[in-house]
C-alpha positions as CSV (number, residue, x, y, z in Angstrom):
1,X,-34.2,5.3,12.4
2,X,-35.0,8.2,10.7
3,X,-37.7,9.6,12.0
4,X,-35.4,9.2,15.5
5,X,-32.4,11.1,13.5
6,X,-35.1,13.6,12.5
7,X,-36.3,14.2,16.3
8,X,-32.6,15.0,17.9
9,X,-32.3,17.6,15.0
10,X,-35.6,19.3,16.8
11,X,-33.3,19.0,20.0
12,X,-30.4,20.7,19.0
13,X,-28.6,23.4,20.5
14,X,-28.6,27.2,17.9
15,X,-25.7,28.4,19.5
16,X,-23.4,24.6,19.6
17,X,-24.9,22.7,16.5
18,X,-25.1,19.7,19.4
19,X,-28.1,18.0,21.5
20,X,-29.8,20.5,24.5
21,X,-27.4,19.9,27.8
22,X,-29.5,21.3,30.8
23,X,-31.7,23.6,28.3
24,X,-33.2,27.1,29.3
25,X,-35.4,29.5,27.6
26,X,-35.0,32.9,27.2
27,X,-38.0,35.8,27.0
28,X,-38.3,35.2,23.8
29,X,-39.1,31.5,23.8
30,X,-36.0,30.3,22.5
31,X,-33.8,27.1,23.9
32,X,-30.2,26.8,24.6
33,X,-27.7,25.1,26.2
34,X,-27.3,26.6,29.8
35,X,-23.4,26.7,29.3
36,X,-23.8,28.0,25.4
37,X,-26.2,30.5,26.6
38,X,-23.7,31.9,30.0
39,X,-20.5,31.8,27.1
40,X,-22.5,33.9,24.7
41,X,-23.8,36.4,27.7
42,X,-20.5,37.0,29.0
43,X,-18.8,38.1,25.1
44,X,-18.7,42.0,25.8
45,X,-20.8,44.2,23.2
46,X,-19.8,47.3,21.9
47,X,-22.1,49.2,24.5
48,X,-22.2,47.8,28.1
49,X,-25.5,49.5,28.7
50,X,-27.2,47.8,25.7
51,X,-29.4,45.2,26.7
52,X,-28.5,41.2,25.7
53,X,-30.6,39.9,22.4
54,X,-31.2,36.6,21.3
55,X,-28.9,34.8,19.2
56,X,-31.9,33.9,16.9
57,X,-34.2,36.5,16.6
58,X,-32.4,39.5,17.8
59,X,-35.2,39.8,20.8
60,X,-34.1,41.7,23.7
61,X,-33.9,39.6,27.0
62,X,-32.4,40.2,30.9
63,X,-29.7,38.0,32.0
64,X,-31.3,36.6,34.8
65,X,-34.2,35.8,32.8
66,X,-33.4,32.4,31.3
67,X,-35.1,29.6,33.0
68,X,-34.5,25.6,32.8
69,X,-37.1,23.5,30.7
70,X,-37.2,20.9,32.9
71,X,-40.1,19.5,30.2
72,X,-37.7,20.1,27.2
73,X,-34.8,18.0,28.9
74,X,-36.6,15.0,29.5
75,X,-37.6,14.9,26.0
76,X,-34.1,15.0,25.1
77,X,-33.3,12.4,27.3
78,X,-35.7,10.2,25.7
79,X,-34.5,11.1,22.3
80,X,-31.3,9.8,23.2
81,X,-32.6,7.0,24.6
82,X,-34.2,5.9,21.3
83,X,-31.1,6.6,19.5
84,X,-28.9,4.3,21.0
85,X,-31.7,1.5,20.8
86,X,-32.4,2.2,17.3
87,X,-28.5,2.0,17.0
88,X,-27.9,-1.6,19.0
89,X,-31.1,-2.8,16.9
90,X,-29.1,-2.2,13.7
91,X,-26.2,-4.5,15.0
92,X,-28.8,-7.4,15.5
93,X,-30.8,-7.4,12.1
94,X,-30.0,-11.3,12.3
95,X,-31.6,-12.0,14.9
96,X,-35.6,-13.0,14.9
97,X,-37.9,-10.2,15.9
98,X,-40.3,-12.9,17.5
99,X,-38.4,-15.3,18.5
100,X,-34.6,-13.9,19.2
101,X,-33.2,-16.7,17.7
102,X,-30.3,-16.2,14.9
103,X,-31.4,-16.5,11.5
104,X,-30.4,-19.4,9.7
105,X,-33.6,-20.3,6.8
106,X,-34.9,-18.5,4.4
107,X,-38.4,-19.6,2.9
108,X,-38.5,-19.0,-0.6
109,X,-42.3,-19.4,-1.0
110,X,-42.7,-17.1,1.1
111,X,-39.3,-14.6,0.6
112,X,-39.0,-14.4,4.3
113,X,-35.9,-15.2,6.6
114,X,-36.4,-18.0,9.4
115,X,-34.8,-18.8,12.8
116,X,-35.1,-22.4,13.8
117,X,-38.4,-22.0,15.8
118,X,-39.6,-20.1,13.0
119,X,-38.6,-23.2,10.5
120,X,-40.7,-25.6,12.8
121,X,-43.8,-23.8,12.5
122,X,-46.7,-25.0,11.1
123,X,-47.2,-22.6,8.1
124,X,-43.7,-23.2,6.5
125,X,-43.7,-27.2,6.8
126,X,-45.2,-27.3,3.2
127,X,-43.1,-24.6,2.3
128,X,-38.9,-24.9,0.6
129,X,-36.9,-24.0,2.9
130,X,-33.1,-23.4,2.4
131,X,-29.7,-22.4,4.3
132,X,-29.3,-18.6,3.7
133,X,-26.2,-19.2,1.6
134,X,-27.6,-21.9,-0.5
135,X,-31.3,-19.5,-1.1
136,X,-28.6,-17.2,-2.0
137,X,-26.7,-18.9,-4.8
138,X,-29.1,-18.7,-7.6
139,X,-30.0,-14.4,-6.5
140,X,-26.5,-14.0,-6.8
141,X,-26.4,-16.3,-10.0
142,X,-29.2,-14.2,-11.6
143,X,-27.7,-11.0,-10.2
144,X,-24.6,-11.8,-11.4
145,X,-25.5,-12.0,-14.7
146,X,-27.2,-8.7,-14.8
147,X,-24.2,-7.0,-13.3
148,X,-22.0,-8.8,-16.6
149,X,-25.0,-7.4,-19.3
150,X,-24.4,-4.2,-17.3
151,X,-20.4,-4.3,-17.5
152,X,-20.8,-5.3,-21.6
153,X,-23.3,-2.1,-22.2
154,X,-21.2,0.1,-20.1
155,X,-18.3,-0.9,-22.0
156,X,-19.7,-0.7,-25.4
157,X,-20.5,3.0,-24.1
158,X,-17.2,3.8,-23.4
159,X,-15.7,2.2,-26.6
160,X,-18.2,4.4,-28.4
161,X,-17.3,7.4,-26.5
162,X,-13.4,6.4,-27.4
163,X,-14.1,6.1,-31.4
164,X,-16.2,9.1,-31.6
165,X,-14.0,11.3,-29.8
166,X,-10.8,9.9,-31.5
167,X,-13.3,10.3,-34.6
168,X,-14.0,14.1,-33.6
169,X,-9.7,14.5,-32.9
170,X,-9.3,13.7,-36.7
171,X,-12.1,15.6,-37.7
172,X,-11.0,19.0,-36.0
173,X,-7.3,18.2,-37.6
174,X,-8.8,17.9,-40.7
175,X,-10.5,21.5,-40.2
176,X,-7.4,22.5,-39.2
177,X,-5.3,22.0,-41.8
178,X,-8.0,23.2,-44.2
179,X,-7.9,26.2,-42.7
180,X,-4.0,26.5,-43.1
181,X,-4.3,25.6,-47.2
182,X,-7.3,28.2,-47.8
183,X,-5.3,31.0,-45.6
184,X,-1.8,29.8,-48.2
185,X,-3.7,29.2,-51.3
186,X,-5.8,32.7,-50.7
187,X,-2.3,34.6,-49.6
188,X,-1.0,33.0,-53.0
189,X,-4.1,34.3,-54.9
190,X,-3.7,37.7,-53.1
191,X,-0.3,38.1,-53.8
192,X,-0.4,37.2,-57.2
193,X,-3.1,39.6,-57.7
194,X,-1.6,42.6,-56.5
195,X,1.1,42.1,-58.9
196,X,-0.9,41.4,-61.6
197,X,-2.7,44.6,-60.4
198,X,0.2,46.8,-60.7
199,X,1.6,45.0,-64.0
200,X,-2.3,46.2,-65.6
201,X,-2.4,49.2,-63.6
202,X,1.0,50.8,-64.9
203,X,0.5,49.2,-68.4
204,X,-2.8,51.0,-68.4
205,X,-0.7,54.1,-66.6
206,X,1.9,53.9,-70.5
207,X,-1.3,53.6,-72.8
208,X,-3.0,56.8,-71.4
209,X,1.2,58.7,-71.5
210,X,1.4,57.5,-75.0
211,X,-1.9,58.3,-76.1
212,X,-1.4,61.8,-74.6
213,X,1.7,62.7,-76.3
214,X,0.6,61.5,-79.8
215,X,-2.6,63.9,-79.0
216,X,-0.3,66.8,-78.7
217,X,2.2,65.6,-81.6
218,X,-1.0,65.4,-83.6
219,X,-2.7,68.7,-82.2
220,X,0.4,70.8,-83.2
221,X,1.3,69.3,-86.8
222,X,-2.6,69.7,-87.4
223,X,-2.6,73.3,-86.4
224,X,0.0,73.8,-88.0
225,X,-1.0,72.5,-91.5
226,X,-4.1,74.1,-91.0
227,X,-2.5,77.5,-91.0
228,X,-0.7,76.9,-93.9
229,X,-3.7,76.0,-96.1
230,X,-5.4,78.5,-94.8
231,X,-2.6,81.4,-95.7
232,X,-3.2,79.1,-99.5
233,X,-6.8,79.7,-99.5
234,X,-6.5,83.3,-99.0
235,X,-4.4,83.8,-101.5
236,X,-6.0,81.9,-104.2
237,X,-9.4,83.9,-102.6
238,X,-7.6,87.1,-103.3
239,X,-6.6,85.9,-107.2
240,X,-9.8,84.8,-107.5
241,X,-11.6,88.1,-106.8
242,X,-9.0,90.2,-109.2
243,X,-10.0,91.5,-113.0
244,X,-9.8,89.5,-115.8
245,X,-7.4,91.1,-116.9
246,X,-5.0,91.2,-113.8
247,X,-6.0,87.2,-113.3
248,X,-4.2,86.5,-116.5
249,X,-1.5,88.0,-116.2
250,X,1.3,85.4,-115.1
251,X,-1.8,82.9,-114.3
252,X,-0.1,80.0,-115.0
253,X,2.8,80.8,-113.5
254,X,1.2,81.5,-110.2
255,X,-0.5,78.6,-110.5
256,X,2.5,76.4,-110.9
257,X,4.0,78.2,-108.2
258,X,0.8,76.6,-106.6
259,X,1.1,73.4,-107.7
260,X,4.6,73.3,-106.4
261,X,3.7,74.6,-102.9
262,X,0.7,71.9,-102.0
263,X,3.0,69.1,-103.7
264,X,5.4,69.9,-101.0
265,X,2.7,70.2,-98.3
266,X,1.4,67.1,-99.4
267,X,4.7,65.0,-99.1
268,X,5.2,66.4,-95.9
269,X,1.6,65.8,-94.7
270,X,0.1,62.7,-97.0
271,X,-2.6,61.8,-95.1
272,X,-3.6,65.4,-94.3
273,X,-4.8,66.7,-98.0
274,X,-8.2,66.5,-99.3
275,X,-8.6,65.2,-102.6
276,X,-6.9,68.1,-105.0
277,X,-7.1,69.0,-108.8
278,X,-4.5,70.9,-110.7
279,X,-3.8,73.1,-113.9
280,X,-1.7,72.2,-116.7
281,X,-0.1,75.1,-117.8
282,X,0.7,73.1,-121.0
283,X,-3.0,73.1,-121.9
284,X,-5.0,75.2,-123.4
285,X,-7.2,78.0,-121.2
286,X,-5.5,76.7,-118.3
287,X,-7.7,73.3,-118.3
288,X,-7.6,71.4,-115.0
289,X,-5.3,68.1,-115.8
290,X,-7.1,65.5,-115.8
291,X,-4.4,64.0,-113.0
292,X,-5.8,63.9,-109.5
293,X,-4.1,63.2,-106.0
294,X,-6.3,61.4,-103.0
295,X,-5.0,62.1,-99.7
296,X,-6.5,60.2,-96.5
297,X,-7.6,61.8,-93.3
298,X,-5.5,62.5,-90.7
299,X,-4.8,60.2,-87.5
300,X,-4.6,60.9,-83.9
301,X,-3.3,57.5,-82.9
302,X,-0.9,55.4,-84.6
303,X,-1.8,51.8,-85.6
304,X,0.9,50.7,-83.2
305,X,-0.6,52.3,-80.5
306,X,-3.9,50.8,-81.7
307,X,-3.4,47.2,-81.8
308,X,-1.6,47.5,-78.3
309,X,-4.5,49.0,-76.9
310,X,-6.7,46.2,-78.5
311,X,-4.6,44.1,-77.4
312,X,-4.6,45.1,-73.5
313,X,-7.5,42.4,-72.7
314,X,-4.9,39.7,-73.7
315,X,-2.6,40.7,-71.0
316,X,-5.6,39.6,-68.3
317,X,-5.6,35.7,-69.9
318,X,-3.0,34.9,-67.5
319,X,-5.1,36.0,-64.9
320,X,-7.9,34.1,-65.8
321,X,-5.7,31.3,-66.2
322,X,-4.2,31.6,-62.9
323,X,-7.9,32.1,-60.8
324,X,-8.7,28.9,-62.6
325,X,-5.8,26.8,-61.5
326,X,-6.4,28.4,-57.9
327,X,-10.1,27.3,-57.5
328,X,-9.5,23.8,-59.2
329,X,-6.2,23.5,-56.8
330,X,-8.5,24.6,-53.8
331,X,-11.3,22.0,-54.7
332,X,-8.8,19.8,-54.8
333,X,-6.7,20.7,-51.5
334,X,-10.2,20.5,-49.5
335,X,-11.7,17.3,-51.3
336,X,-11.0,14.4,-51.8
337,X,-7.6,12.9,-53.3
338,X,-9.4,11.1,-56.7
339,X,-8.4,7.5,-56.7
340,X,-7.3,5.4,-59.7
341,X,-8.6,2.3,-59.3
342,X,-9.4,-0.4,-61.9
343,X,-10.7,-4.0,-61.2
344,X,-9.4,-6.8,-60.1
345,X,-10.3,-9.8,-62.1
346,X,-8.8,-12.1,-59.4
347,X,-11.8,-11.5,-57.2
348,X,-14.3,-11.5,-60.4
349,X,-17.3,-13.5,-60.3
350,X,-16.9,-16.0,-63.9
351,X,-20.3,-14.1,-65.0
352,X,-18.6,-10.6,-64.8
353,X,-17.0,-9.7,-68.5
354,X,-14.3,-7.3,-67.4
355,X,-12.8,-4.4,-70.4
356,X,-9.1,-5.2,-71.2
357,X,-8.5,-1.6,-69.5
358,X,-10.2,-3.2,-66.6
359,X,-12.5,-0.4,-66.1
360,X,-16.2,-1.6,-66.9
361,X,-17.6,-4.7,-66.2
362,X,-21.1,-6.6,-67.8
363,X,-23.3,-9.3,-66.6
364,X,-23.6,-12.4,-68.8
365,X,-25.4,-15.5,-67.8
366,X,-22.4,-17.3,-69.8
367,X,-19.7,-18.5,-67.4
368,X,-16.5,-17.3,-68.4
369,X,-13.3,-19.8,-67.9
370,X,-11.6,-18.3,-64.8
371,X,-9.6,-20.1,-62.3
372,X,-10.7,-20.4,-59.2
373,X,-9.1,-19.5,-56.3
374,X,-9.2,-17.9,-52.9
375,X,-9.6,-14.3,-54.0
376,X,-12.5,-14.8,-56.4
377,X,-16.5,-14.7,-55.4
378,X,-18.4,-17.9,-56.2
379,X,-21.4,-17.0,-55.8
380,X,-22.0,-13.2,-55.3
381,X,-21.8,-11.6,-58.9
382,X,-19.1,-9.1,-57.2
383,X,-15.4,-7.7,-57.9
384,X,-13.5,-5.9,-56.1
385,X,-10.4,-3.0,-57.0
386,X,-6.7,-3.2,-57.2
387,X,-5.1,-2.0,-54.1
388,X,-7.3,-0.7,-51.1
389,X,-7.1,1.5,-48.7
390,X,-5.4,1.7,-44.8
391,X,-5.9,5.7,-44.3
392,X,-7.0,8.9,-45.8
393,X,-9.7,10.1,-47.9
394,X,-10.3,8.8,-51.7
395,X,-13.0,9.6,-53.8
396,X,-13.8,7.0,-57.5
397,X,-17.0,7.6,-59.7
398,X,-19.3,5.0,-61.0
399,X,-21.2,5.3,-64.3
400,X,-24.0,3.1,-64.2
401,X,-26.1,1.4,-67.3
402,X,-28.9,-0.8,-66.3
403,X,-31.2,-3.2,-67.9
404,X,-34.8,-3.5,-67.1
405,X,-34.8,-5.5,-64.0
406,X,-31.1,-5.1,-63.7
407,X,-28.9,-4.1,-60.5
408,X,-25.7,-2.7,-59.4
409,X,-24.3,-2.4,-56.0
410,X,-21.5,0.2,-54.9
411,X,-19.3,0.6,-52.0
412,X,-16.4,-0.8,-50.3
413,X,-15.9,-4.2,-47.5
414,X,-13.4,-5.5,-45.5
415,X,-10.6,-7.1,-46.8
416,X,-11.6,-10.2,-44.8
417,X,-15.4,-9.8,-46.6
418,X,-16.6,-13.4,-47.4
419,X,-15.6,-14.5,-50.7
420,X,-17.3,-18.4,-51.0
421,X,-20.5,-18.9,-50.7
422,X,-23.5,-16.4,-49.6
423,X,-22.5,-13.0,-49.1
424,X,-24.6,-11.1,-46.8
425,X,-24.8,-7.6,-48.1
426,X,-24.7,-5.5,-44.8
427,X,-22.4,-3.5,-42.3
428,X,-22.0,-6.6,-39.3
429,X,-20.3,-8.8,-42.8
430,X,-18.3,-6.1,-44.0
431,X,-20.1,-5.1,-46.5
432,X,-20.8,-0.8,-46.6
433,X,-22.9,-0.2,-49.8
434,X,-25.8,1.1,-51.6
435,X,-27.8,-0.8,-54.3
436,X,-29.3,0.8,-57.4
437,X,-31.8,-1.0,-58.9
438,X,-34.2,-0.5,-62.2
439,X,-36.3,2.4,-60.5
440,X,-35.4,2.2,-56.8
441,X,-32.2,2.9,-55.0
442,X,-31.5,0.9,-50.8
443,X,-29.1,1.4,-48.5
444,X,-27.5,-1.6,-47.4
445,X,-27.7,-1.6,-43.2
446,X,-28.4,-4.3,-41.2
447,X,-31.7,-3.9,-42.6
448,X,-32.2,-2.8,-46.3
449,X,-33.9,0.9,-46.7
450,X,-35.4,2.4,-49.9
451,X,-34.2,5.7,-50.0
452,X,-36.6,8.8,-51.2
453,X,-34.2,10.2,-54.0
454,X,-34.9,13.4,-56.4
455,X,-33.8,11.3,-59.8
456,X,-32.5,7.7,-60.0
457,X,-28.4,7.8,-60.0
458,X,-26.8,7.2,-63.2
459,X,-23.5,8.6,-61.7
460,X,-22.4,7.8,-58.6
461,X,-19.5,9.3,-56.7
462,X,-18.3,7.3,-53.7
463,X,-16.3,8.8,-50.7
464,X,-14.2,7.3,-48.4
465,X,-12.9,8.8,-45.0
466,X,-10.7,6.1,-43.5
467,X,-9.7,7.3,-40.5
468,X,-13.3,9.1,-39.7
469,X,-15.2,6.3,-40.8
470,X,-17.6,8.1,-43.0
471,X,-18.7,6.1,-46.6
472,X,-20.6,8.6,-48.6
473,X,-23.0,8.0,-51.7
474,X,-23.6,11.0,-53.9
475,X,-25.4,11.7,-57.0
476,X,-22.2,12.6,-59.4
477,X,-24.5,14.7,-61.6
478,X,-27.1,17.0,-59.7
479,X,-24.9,16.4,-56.7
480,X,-27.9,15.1,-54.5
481,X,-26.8,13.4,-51.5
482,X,-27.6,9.7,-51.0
483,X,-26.6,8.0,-47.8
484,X,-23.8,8.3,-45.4
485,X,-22.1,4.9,-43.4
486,X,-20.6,5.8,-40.1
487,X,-18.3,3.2,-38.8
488,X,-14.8,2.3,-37.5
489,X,-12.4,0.6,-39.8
490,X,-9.6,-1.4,-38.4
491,X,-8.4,-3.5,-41.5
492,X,-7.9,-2.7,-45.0
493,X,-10.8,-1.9,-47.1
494,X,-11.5,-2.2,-51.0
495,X,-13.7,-0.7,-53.0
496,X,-16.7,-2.7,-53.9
497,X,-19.0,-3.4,-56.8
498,X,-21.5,-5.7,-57.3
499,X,-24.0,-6.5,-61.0
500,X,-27.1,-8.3,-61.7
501,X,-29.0,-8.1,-65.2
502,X,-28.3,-9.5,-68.5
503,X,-27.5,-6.2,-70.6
504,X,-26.4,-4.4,-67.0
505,X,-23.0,-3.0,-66.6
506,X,-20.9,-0.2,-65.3
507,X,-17.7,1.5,-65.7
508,X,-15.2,3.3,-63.6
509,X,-14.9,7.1,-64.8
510,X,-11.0,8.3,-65.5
């Protein structure tokens, strides 16, 4: 049939698309329709002299040039001919080649189809030989069954594709409203920043006026004290350098005159006289007294001034302060929300010896006298937490203390996770968790995996992402990854915790 399809496509028509009707050839060599060929011969050209070309290749060729391929039509006569018997054969596929008989049998020794002549032969008497519809049953049995195993995997794919896009819908929201608390908290920051700016800036902007101004309060009183003592020291130079004679005359009264001068320098100046000595006119000779006056150096700046300026680096606390609330706010806006939990010692196993606060549990091989009752584990050393969780995203930490040979198991399971007798420890039970034992630490699939860690946990920080489905292990201390669950929840979950050891315990961190 096809290679009889492939043959009339040989036959076809360049100008029509169809089979040759009454086909002629050109100079060129080329074969059309005789009616295809007079249409396109009589479509006027842009130049009436120009001669006609063929429609394939462009060739020049006269119009009475064509001729009929009477050799070429019977072909396509033939061709056609085939067709239509290839065609009526395709309506009679039930019929028996050989024989021409209807089909009825179908030997399944030999997988073939049988008319009743066929049946009666000699090679298929041995042979089992049934109705076509009964053969068929068990074919369509068998395919029936791998059309069902098809349906289940193509369904499982598209309930896959479902939870990992809806997964992928609450991840991007998540992102998103990430993105909307960094670009508030950071416009916050900013904000408060430039004010804080401005508030240093102009303080700063007062300290340098201030500082100025007592410069130039400072530079003039100087300068002008200066002058004064230096108008004394000339005089007392010019005393100094007189006769004996001349010095003593009204000595002591010049020199009271003196005394009385600096004193009144001095109170108006104290801190700008050196340490000064003077004459007792009341002694004898005009002998120094032995009374003395110490004056301190000068100041520029006030204390005042001084203890603001060494104060200034107190004014940036509050911004200290306020960068660290920010960065433990964003932390805390982009992680996630720390969740209180404490045990519950309904579902404790008798061997578990909870704290009063109900925050760390130990092994003991001694029973302790606890009612039994639906909640509790009977045979898994377990407990569970208060509460559980239907949505969002909680974090809890884990402080483990083993004994040699001892074990803990962390994570969290179903709320419908078997409580009486053995619990399987693995995803298909409800069970999402990670065992640390005394030097190794597994993952808790379907099949248990040692993982390769860095350092053996002795803090563990669990994660939980409800609606994503993520359970995350990490080491709490050098922050070293541990294993990831990916799953869908669709019932409440609890956190979990399991212990195995005498002398093993753990505790919940606050």
């Amino acid at each position: 049939m096809a290679s009889v399809s492939s043959l009339a496509d040989e036959v076809s028509c360049p100008i029509c698309q169809g089979t040759l009707r009454e086909p002629v050839t050109v100079d060129c060599g080329h074969n059309y329709c005789r009616a295809c060929l007079t249409r396109y011969c009589e479509i006027p050209g842009p130049d009436p002299n120009e001669p006609l070309h063929c429609p394939l290749c462009k060739e020049p060729f006269r119009l009475g040039g064509f001729r009929p391929n009477w050799q070429l039509a019977s072909v396509v006569e033939n061709i056609e001919r085939l067709t239509l018997v290839s065609t009526l054969g395709s309506d009679q596929e039930d019929v028996c080649q050989e024989h021409g008989e209807k089909i009825y049998f179908f030997c399944e020794d030999d997988e073939a189809q049988l008319c009743v002549v066929c049946r009666e032969a000699q090679e298929h008497q041995a042979h089992t030989v049934r109705f076509l519809d009964e053969a068929a049953g068990p074919y369509r049995e068998q395919i029936q069954k791998c059309l069902e195993c098809l349906r289940r995997e193509r369904e499982e794919i598209q309930r896959i594709q479902s939870r990992e896009n809806q997964r992928i819908q609450v991840l991007l929201c998540q992102v998103a409203t990430k993105r909307q608390k960094v670009i508030f908290e950071f416009a916050h920051l900013s904000q408060f920043l430039e004010e804080q700016q401005s508030v240093l800036l102009a303080e700063l902007e007062k300290l340098d006026g201030d500082i100025l101004k007592q410069r130039d309060v400072f530079d003039a009183l100087v300068s002008e004290e200066i002058c004064r003592f230096s108008t004394l020291v000339a005089e007392l130079e010019e005393k100094l350098g007189r006769p004996a004679r001349e010095l003593l005359t009204q000595v002591c009264k010049s020199l009271h005159c003196m005394d009385h001068e600096i004193k009144g320098l001095a109170s108006m100046i104290p801190d700008a006289l050196p340490t000064l000595q003077f004459w007792d006119s009341r002694t004898p000779y005009g002998n120094p007294r032995s009374e003395t006056r110490k004056c301190r150096k000068p100041e520029a700046v006030s204390q005042e001034l001084g203890q603001r300026i060494r104060d200034f680096p107190q004014r940036v606390l509050p911004l200290r302060r306020e960068v660290t609330t920010f960065l433990e706010k964003l932390c805390f806006e982009l992680d996630y929300e720390p969740a209180p939990i404490s045990l519950d010692p309904q579902t404790s196993h008798p061997k578990l010896l909870l704290s009063e606060d109900h925050r760390r549990a130990q092994f003991s091989y001694k029973w302790q006298n606890s009612p039994d009752n639906s909640q509790r584990f009977d045979r898994a050393t377990c407990v569970l937490a208060h509460g559980g969780f239907t949505e969002g995203r909680h974090t809890w930490m884990v402080m483990v203390d083993l004994a040699h040979g001892g074990s803990c198991t962390v994570g969290v399971v179903r709320e419908d996770v078997k409580r009486k007798g053995e619990l399987k420890l693995r995803p298909e039970e409800g069970v999402w968790a990670v065992r640390l034992a005394w030097g190794f630490v597994s993952a808790l699939g379907s099949f248990p995996m040692r993982l390769a860690l860095q350092e053996q946990p002795r803090q563990v920080r669990v994660t939980l992402d409800y609606e994503v489905g993520w359970v995350t292990f990490v080491n709490a201390v050098s922050q070293e990854p541990i294993y990831t669950f990916t799953t869908s929840f669709t019932q409440k979950v609890f956190p979990f915790f399991g212990l195995w050891g005498r002398g093993s315990s753990f505790s919940l961190s606050p």
